[in-house]
C-alpha positions as CSV (number, residue, x, y, z in Angstrom):
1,X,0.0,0.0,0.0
2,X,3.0,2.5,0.7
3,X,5.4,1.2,-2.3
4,X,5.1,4.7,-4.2
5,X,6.1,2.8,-7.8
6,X,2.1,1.7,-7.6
7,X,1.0,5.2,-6.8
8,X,-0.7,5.5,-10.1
9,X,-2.1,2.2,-9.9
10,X,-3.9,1.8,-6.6
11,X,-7.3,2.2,-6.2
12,X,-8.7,2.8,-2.4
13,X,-12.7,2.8,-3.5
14,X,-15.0,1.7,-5.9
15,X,-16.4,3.3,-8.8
16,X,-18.9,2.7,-11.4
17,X,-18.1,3.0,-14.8
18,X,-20.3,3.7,-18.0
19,X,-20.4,4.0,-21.8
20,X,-22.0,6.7,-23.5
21,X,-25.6,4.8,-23.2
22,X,-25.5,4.6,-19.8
23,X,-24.4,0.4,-19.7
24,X,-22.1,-0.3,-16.6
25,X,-18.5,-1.0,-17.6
26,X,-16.4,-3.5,-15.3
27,X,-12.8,-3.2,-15.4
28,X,-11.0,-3.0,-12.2
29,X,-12.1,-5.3,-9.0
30,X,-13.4,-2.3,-7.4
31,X,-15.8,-1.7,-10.3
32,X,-18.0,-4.6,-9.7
33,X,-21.2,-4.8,-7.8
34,X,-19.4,-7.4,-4.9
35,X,-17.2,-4.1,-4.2
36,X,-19.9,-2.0,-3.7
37,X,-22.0,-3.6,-1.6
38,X,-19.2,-4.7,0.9
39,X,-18.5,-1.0,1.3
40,X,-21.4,-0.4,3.2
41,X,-19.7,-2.9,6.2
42,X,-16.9,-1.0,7.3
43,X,-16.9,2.0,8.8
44,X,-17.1,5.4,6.5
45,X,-14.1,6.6,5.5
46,X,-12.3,2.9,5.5
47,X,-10.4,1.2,2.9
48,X,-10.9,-2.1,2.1
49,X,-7.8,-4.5,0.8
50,X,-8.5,-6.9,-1.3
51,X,-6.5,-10.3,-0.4
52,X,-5.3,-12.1,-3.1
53,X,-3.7,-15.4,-2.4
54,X,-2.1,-17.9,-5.4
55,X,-0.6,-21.1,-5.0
56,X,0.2,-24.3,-6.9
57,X,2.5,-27.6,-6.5
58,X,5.6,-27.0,-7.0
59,X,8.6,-30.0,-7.7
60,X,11.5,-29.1,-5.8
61,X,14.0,-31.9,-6.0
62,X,14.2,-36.1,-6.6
63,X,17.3,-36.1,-4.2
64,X,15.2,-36.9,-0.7
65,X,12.1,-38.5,-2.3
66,X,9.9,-36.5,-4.4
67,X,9.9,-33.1,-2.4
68,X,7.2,-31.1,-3.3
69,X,5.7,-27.6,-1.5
70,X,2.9,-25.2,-2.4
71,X,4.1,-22.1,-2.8
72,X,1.8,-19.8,-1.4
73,X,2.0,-16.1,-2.8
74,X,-0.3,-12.9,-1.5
75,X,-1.1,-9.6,-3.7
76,X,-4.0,-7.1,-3.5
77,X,-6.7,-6.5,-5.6
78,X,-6.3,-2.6,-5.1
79,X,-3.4,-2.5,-7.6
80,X,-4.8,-2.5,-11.1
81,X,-4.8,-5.9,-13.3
82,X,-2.2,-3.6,-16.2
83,X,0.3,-4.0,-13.6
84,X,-0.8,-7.3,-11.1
85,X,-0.4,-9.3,-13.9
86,X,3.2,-8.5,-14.3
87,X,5.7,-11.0,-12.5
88,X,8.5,-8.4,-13.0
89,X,6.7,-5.5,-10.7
90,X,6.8,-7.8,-8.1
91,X,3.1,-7.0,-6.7
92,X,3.4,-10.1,-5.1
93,X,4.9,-11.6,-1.8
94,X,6.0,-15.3,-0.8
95,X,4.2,-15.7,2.8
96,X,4.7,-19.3,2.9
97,X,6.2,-22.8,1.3
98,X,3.3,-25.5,2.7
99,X,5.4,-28.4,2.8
100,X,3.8,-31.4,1.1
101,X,2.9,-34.5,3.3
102,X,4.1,-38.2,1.8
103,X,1.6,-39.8,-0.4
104,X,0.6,-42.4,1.7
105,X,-0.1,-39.9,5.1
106,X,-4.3,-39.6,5.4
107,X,-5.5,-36.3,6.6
108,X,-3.6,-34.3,3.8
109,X,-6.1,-31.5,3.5
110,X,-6.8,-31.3,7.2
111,X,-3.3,-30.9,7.6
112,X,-3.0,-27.9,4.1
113,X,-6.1,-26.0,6.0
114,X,-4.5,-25.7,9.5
115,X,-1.1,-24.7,8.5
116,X,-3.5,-21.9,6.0
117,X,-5.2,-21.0,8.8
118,X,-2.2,-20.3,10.6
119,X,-0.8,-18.6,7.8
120,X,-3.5,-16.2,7.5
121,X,-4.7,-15.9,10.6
122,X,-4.4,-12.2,10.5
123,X,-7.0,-12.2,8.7
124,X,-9.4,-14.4,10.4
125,X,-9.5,-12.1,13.6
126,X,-10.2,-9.3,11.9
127,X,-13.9,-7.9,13.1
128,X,-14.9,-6.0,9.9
129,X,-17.0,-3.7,12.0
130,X,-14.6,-2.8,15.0
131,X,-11.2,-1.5,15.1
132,X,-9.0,-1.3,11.4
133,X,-5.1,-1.5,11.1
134,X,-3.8,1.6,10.4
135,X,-1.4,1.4,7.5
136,X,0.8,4.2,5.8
137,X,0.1,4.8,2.2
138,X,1.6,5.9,-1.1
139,X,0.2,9.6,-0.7
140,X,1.1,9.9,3.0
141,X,-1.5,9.6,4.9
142,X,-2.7,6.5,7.4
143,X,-5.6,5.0,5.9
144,X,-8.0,2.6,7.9
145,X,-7.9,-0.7,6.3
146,X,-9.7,-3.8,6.8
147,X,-8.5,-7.1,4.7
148,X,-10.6,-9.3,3.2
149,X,-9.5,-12.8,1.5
150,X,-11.9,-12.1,-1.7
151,X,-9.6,-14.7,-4.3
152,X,-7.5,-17.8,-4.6
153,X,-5.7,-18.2,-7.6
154,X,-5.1,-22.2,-7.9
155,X,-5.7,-25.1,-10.6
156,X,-8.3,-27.8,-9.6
157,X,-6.2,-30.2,-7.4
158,X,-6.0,-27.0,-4.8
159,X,-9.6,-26.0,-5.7
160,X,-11.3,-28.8,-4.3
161,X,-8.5,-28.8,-1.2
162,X,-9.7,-25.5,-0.8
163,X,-13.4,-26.4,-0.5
164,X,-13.0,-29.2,1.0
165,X,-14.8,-30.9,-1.5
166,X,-14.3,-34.7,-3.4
167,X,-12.5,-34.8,-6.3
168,X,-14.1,-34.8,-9.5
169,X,-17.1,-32.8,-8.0
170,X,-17.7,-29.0,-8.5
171,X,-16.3,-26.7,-5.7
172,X,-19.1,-23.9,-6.6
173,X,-21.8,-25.7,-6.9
174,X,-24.2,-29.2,-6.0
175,X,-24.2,-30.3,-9.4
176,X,-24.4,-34.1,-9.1
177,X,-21.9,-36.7,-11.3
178,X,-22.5,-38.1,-14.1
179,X,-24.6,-35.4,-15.8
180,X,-25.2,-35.8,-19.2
181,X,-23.2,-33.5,-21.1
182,X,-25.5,-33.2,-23.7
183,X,-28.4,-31.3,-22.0
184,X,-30.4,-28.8,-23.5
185,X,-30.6,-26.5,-20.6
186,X,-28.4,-24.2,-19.4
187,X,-29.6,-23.4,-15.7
188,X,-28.3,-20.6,-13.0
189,X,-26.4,-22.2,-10.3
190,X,-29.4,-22.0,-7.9
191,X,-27.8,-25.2,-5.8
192,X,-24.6,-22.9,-4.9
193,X,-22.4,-24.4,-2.1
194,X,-23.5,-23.2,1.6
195,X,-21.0,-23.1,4.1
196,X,-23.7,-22.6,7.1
197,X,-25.6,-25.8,5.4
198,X,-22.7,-27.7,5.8
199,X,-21.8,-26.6,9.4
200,X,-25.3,-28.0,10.7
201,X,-24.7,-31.1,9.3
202,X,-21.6,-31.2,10.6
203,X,-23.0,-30.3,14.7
204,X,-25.4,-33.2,13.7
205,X,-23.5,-35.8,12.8
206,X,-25.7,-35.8,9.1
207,X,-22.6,-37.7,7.4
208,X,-24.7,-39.6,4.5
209,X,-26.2,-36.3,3.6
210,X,-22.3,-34.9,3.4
211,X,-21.3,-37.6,1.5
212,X,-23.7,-37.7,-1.2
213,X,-22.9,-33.9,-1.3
214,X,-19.3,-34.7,-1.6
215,X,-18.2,-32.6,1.3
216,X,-15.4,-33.7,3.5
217,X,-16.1,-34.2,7.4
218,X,-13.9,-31.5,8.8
219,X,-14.8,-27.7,9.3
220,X,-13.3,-25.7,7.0
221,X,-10.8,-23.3,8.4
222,X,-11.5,-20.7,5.6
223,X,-15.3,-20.6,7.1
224,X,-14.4,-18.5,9.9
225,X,-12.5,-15.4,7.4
226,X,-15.0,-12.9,7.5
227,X,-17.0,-11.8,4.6
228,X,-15.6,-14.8,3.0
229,X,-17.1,-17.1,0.5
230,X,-15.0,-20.7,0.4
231,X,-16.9,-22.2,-2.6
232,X,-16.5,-18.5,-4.6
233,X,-12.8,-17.8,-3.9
234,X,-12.2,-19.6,-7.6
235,X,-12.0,-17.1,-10.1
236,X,-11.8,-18.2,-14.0
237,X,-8.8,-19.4,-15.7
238,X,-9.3,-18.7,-19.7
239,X,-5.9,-20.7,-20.6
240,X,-6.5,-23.8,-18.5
241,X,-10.5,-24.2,-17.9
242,X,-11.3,-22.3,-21.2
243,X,-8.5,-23.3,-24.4
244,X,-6.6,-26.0,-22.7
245,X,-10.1,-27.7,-21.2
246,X,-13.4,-26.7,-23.1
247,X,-11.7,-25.8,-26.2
248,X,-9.1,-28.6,-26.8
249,X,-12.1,-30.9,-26.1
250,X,-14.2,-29.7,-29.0
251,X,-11.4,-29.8,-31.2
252,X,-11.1,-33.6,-30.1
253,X,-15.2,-34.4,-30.4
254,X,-14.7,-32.5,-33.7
255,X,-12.1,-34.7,-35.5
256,X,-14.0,-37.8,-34.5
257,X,-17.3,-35.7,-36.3
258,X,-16.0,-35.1,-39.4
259,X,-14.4,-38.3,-39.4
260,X,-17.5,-40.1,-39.1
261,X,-18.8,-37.9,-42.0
262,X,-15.5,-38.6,-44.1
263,X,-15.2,-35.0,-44.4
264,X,-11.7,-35.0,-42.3
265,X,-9.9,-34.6,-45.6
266,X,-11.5,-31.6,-46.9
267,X,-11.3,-29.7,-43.3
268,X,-7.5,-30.3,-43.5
269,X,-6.8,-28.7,-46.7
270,X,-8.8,-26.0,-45.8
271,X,-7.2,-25.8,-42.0
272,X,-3.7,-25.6,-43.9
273,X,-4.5,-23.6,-46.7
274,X,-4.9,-20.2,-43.6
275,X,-3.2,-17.7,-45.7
276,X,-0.3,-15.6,-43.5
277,X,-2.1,-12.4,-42.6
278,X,-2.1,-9.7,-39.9
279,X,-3.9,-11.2,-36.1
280,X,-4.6,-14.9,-38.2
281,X,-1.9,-18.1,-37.0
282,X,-1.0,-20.3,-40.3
283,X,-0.5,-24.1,-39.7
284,X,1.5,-25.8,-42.4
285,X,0.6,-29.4,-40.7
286,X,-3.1,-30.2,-39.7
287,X,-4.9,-30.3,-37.0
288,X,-5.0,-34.3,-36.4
289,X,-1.6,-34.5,-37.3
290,X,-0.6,-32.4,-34.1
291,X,0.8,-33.8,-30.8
292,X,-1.6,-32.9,-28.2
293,X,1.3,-31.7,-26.0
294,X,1.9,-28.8,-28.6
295,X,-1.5,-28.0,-28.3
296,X,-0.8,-24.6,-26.0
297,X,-2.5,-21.2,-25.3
298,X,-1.2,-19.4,-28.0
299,X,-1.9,-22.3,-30.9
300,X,-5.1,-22.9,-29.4
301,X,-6.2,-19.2,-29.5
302,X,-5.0,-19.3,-32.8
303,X,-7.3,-22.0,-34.5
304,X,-10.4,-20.7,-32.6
305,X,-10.3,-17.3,-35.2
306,X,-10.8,-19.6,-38.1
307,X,-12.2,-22.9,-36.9
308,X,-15.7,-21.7,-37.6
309,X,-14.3,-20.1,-41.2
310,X,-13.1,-23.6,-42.1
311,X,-16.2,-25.9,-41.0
312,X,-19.0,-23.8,-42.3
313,X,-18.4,-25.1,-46.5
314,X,-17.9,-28.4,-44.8
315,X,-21.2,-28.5,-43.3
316,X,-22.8,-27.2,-45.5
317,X,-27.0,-27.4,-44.6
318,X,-28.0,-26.5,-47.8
319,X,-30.8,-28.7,-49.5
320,X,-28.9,-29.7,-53.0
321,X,-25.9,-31.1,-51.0
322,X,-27.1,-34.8,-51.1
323,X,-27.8,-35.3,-47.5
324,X,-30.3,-36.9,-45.7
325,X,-32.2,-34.8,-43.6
326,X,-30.9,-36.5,-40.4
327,X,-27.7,-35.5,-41.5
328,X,-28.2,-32.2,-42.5
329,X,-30.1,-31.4,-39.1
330,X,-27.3,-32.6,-37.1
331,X,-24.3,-30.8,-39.0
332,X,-26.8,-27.6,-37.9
333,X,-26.6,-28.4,-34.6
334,X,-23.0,-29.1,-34.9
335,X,-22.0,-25.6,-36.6
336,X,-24.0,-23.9,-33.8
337,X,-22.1,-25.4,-31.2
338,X,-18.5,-24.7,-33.3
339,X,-19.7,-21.2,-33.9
340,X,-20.7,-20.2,-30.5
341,X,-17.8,-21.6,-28.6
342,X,-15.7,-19.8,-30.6
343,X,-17.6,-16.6,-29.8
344,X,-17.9,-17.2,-25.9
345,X,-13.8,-17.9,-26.0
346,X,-13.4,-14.4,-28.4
347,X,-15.9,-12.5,-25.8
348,X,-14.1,-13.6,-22.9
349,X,-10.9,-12.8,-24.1
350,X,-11.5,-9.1,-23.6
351,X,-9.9,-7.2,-21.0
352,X,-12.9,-4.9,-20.6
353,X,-16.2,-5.9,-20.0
354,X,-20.1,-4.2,-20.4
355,X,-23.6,-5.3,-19.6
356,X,-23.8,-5.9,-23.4
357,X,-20.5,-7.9,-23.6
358,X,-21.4,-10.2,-20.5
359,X,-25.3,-10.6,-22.4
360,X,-23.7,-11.7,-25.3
361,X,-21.5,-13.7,-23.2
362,X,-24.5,-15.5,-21.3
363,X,-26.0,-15.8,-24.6
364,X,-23.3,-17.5,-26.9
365,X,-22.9,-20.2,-23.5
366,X,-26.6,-21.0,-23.5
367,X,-26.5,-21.7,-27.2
368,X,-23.8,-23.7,-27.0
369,X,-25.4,-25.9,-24.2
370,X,-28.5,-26.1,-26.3
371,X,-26.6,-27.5,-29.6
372,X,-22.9,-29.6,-27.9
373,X,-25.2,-32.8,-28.1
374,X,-24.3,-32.8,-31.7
375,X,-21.5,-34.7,-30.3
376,X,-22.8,-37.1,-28.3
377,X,-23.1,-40.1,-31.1
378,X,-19.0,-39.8,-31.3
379,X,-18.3,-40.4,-27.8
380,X,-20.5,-42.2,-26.3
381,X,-21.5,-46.1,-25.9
382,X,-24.9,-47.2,-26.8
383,X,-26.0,-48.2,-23.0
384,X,-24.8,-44.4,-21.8
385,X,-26.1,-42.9,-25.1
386,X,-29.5,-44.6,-24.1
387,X,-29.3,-43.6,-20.5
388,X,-28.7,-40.3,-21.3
389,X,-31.7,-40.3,-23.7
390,X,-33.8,-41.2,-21.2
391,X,-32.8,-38.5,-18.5
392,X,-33.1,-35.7,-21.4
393,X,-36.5,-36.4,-21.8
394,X,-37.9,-36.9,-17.9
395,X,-35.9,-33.0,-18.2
396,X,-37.9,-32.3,-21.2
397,X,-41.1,-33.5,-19.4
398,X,-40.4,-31.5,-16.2
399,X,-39.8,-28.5,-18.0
């Protein structure tokens, strides 16, 4: 807060943000509604810091065992994304290496949350209403500030240590196993995780309700921070959850499509055939061709700007192309899906955002969850395929 090379780039209170017709703008974190509305807690006049923590398994050495730790780093949200973003400002602090218990010890996460807690227990006894720490600031002046843990930037494995959660299962949300990914609806997450849910059951014993759940049977230290919200601390990743998971998946279910179709051919040439141009990647090998391992950010962000380009003469739906109508109906379905995709990953990629970005946003995702069973017939069996059927249409009927 006092290091006067972020002077320019700190932000002690939120603001709101418009275009010229009038549509919120979000930017910054203190230009989003959660900022607002926590403002009203502290006292007037008070500063909020936004505690950012990051950490991730890191290999140290093959010399004693397999030594691994989890780095555990701390920045603020106050200082702008331009310049958190950058490793070589060094916004961020090491307050910890977590050292990694042997494979075979039980009680891993138990162990992870109480050294944590420790950790950050600074945090924990801070009353958000009652007295603030004092801190000196880049202008000068002592401001009052409270801290809040509003983020952890983690991959999966440390997401669902986090929440305390099974693995496999969603840390945000009660979304059961097994759903069928071809479902034609694209609900809210009404069934969000409750932490006060799960501390009755825990004070009653309920454990068959927390298993099917998928909640672990200890309290979670990150429960007792206040204002904070375990099963929201996950904030998007675009590179691993977006191009390296959604992404490189349809690229996979697509292959097999066009394969099917004996169309895989043709989308080659035309996949190669990218001329060199300005903002546009050219391949000179194709896509199937390709090691998955070279299959980063960068090349994957590439083929989304003219995956949609090269299918759409491929899958072609008009009626003098010699199709049956089965056919034709699902390469429809399956160009919607392409399509969208690659319009939620171009949306998203945007460092600014508006209330007619993030519509657009929700829209291209709801589309896409309406039209991805196009893909189901590739990679499925017959007895799932059949299962899955069935549970489409008891949705169908319920809706």
């Amino acid at each position: 807060m006092a290091h006067l090379p972020f002077q320019v780039h700190l932000d002690f209170e939120p603001v709101r943000l418009a275009d010229s017709e009038s549509r919120r703008i979000y930017s910054e974190m203190n230009t989003g509604g959660w900022r607002w509305d926590t403002q009203a807690e502290p006292p007037a006049g008070a500063t909020i810091v936004l505690v950012i923590c990051a950490s991730d398994k890191t290999h140290l050495s093959n010399v004693s065992g397999n030594q691994h730790v989890w780095p555990q780093n701390l920045t603020i949200g106050n200082i702008r994304n331009g310049i958190r973003r950058k490793p070589q400002t060094r916004e961020s602090i090491l307050v910890g290496l977590i050292p990694c218990p042997p494979k075979c010890t039980t009680n891993t996460d138990k162990a992870w949350h109480s050294i944590v807690g420790t950790v950050l227990s600074p945090l924990r006894n801070l009353d958000i209403t009652g007295p603030s720490l004092k801190w000196n600031c880049e202008d000068g002046f002592q401001s009052q500030c409270y801290l809040l843990l509003v983020a952890w930037v983690r991959d999966y494995p440390e997401q669902v240590m986090i929440a305390q959660v099974s693995f496999g299962s969603s840390p945000m949300c009660e979304i059961p196993e097994g759903a069928p990914m071809g479902h034609s609806t694209c609900r809210a997450l009404d069934n969000s995780r409750d932490r006060h849910v799960y501390s009755m059951l825990l004070d009653e014993t309920n454990i068959d309700v927390l298993h099917t759940l998928h909640v672990h049977l200890i309290r979670n230290q990150l429960w007792q921070f206040p204002l904070c919200n375990a099963y929201q601390l996950w904030q998007p990743d675009e590179l691993h959850q977006l191009l390296l998971g959604l992404v490189k998946d349809l690229l996979h279910w697509l292959l097999k499509y066009l394969k099917a179709r004996n169309v895989n051919n043709q989308f080659d040439n035309r996949f190669t055939l990218v001329p060199q141009y300005p903002g546009l990647q050219h391949f000179s090998n194709p896509l199937n061709s390709m090691k998955r391992g070279s299959w980063q950010g960068k090349e994957i962000r590439g083929m989304i700007r003219t995956l949609a380009v090269n299918c759409a003469p491929i899958l072609d739906c008009s009626k003098d192309n010699g199709k049956t109508p089965a056919e034709t109906a699902s390469d429809e379905t399956l160009m919607g899906a392409v399509r969208t995709l690659c319009e939620f990953s171009l949306l998203v990629s945007q460092q600014n955002h508006s209330d007619l970005s993030l519509t657009a946003i929700d829209d291209a995702l709801k589309q896409f969850y309406k039209k991805k069973g196009a893909f189901r017939e590739q990679n499925m069996s017959k007895s799932a395929k059949a299962k899955v059927d069935e549970q489409l249409a008891m949705e169908s009927h319920q809706l």
